[in-house]
C-alpha positions in Angstrom: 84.7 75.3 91.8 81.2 75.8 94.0 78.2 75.9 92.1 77.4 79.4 92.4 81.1 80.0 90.9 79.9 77.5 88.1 76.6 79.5 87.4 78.2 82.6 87.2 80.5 81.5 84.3 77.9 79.9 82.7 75.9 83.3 82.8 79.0 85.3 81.0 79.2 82.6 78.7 75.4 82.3 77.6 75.4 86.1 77.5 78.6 86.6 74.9 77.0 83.5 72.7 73.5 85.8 72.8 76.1 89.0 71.7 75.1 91.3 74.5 76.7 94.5 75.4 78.0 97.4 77.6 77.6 100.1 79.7 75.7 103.6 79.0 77.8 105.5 77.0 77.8 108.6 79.7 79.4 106.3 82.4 82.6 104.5 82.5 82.0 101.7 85.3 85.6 102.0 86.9 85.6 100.1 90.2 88.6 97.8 90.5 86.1 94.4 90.9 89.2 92.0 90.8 88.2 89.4 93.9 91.8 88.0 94.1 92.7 91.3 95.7 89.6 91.9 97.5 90.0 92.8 101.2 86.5 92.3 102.5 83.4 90.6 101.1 81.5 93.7 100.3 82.2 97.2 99.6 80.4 99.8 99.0 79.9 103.8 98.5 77.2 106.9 98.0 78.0 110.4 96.5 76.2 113.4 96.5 76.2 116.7 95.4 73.8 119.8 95.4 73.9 123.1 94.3 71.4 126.1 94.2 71.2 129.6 93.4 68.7 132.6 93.7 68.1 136.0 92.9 68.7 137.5 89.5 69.6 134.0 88.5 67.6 130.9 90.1 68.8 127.3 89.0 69.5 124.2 90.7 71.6 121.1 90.3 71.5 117.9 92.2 73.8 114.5 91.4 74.1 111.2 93.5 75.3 107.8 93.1 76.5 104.5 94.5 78.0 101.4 93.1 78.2 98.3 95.7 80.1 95.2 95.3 80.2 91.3 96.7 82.9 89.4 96.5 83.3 85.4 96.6 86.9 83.8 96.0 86.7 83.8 92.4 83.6 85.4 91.5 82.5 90.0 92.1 79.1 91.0 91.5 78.2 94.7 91.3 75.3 97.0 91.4 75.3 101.1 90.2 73.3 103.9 89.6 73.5 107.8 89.3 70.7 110.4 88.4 71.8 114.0 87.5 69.1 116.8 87.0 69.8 120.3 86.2 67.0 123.2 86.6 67.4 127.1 85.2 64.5 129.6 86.2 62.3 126.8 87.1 62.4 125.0 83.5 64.3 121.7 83.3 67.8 121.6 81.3 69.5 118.2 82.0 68.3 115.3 83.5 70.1 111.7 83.9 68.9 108.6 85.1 71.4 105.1 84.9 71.4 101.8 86.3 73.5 98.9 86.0 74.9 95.6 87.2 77.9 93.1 86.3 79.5 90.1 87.1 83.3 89.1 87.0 84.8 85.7 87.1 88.2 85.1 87.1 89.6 82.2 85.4 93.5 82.3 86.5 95.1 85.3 88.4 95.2 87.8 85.3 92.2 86.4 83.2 88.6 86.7 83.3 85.6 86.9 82.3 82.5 90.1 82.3 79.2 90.1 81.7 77.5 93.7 82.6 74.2 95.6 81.5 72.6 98.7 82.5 69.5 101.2 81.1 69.7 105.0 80.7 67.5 107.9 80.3 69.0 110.9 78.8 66.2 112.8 77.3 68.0 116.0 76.7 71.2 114.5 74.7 68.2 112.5 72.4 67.7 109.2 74.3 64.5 108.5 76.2 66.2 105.3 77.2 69.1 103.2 76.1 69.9 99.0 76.8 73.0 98.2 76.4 74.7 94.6 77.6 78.1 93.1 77.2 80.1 90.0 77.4 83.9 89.1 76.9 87.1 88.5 78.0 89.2 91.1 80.3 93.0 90.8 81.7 93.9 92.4 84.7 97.5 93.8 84.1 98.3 95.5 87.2 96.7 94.4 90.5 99.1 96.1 93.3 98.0 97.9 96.0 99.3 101.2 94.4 98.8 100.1 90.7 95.3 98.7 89.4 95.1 98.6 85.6 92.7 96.4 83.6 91.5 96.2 79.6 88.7 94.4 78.5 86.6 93.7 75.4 83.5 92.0 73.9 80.8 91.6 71.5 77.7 93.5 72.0 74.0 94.9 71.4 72.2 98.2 72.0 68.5 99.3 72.0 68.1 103.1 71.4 64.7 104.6 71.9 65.2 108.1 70.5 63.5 110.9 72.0 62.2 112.7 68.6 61.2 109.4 68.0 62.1 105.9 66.6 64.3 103.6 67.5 66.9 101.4 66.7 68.9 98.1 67.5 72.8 97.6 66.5 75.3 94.9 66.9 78.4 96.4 68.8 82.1 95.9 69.6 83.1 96.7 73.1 86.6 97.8 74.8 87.3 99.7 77.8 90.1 99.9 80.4 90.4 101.3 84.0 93.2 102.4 85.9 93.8 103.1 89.8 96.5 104.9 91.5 97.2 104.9 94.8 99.3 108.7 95.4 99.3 108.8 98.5 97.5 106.7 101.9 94.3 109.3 101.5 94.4 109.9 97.4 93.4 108.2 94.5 93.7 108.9 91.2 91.0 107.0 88.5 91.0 107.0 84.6 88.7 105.2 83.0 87.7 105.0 79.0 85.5 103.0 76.6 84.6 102.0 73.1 81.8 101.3 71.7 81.5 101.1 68.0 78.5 99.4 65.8 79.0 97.7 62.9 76.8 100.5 60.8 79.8 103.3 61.7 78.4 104.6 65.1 81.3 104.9 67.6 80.7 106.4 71.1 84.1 107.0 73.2 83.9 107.5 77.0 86.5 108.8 79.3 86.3 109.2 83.2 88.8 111.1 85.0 88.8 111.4 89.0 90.5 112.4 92.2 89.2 111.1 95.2 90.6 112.1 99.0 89.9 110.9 101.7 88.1 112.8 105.1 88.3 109.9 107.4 87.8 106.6 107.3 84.2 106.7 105.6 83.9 110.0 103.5 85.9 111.6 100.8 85.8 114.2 98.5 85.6 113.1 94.9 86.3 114.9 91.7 85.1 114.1 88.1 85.3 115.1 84.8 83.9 113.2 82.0 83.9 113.1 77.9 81.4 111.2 75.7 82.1 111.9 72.2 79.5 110.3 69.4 80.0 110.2 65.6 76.8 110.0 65.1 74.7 111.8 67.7 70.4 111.9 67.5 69.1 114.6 65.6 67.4 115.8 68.6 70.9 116.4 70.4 73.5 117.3 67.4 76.7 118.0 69.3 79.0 115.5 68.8 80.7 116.0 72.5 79.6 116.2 76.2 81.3 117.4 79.1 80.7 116.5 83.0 82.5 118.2 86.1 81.3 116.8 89.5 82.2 117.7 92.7 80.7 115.2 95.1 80.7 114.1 99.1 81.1 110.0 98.9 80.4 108.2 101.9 82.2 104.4 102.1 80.0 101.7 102.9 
């Protein structure tokens, strides 16, 4: 084992003794980071979509994203982000703003080891921002070329700053799985979900459903929709489910 291999477990480790966390709960991170399968030391992609409308009616909608990964023999590091923002008759009605990172080490061919973080701001479902980091243990069941399926869980912490105010920091339980499935040589078909429940009964559950198909050999159409539902969502944002449907041009890196 190298020494950068050696940091990077010692990293997961230190962070699941400190009880760190996951993952915004709008975004289920679903690339397949497994390096024992990777073909290529980095890859990489960018989505975007826009949409706009005038007359009668004038609104506007704009989402992009990217997620980039490096691979070593044993060891994937990854970076993300996305930013949504929504606009009707010139006043703002949803706007989005995430960034995170993780690290993988696998210890034999199935088992491994996470450690991920990442910040949100979601002012209009109650959250002027939102920490959350993670640590654990994850099995990678399926790792075929057709078949990618992986589960994973961990102890956790999350730092709400409410945007009516307040704020709040709670010890969580984390558990999410991903699956990949290769249809056909241009189409993929991604589900991703996640749990994250604190110990003082707040449970968030994210689900990520996609179709991606291929142009060429660098862009693709990809289609999303995701769930968050919360138990226990801020005052300033009562409803206890959200809904996403994106249609977005990704380019491969």
């Amino acid at each position: 084992m190298n020494l950068l291999n050696k940091f990077s477990a010692a990293l997961l480790l230190s962070a699941g003794a400190l009880c760190h966390q996951a993952m915004a709960d709008n975004t289920v991170f679903t690339v397949m980071d497994d390096p024992s399968t990777a073909k290529k030391t980095f890859e990489g992609n960018a989505a975007a979509g826009y949409l706009a409308q005038t007359g009668n009616t004038k609104s506007s909608s704009l989402t992009a994203q990217t997620n980039m990964t490096w691979y070593q023999p044993n060891t994937a590091y990854s970076l993300w982000g996305n930013a949504a923002n929504t606009s009707s008759n010139d006043e703002r009605s949803s706007e989005t703003y995430q960034v995170g990172g993780r690290t993988r080490y696998n210890m034999t061919d199935h088992d491994y080891l996470f450690g991920q973080a990442s910040w949100l701001s979601d002012r209009f479902n109650g959250y002027d921002s939102r920490d959350v980091l993670a640590a654990g243990y994850g099995r990678q069941i399926l790792n075929g070329p057709v078949h990618s399926l992986r589960v994973e869980f961990g102890p956790g912490v999350r730092y709400d700053d409410f945007h009516d105010g307040g704020y709040e920091t709670q010890g969580l339980g984390y558990g999410a799985m991903s699956y990949q499935w290769q249809m056909t040589d241009t189409t993929k078909f991604i589900q991703g979900a996640s749990v994250l429940s604190s110990f003082n009964d707040n449970t968030t559950v994210n689900s990520e459903t996609g179709l991606q198909v291929a142009i060429n050999a660098h862009f693709a159409l990809k289609l999303t929709y995701n769930v968050t539902w919360n138990n226990n969502p801020p005052e300033s944002a009562p409803d206890h489910t959200d809904t996403k449907t994106q249609v977005l041009l990704s380019y491969a890196m």
